[in-house]
C-alpha positions in Angstrom: 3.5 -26.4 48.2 4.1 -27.8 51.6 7.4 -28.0 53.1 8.3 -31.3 51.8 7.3 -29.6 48.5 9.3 -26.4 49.4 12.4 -28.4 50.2 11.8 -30.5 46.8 11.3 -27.6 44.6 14.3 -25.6 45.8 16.5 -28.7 45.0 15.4 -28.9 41.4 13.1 -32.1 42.3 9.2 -32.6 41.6 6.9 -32.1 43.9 3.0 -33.1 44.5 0.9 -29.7 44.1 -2.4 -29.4 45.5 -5.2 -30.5 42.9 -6.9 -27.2 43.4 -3.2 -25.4 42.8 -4.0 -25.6 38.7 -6.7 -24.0 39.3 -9.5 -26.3 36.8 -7.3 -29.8 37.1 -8.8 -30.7 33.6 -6.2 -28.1 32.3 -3.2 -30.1 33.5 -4.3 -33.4 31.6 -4.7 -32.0 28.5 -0.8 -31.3 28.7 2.0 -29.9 30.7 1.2 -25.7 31.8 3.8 -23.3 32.5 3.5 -21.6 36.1 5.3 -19.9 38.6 5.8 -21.7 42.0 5.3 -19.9 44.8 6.0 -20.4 48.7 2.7 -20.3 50.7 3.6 -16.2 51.8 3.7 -15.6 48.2 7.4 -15.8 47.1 8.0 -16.6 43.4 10.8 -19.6 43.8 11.0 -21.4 40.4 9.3 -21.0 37.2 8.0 -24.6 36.3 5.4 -26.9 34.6 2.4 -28.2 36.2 1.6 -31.9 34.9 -0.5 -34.8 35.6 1.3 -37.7 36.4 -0.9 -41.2 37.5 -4.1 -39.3 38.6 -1.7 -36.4 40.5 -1.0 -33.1 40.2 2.9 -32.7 40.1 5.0 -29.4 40.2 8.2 -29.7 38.1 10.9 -26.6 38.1 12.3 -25.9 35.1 14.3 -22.7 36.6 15.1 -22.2 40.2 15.7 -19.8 42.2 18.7 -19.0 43.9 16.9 -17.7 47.5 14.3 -21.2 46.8 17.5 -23.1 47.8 17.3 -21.3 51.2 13.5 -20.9 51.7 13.5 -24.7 50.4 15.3 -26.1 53.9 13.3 -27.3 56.2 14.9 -25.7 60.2 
């Protein structure tokens, strides 16, 4: 996620994920798969859905961490 992604996920909101981010994209269009999203050092900050939405690959949280909220904000 980037840090318009970041600051999305930590407010609950969708965000766009990288196409590669789902590893073989063909997996996301045959339906909605559970992940965990991740900060680019690492940090697990919601447990979500990737999903294909109009040709794109979109990262919905489903459970979000409370320290996302604060890693989510852009300084």
């Amino acid at each position: 996620l980037d840090d318009a992604g970041l600051e999305a996920v930590g407010r609950g909101q969708a965000a766009a994920a990288a196409a590669d981010a789902a590893g073989d994209p063909t997996l996301v269009g045959a339906g909605p798969r559970s992940v965990v999203l991740r900060s680019p050092a690492g940090r697990a900050l919601a447990l979500g859905e990737l999903a294909l939405e109009r040709g794109l690959v979109r990262a919905r949280p489903n459970v979000v961490f409370p320290w996302a909220v604060r890693e989510g904000k852009v300084a």
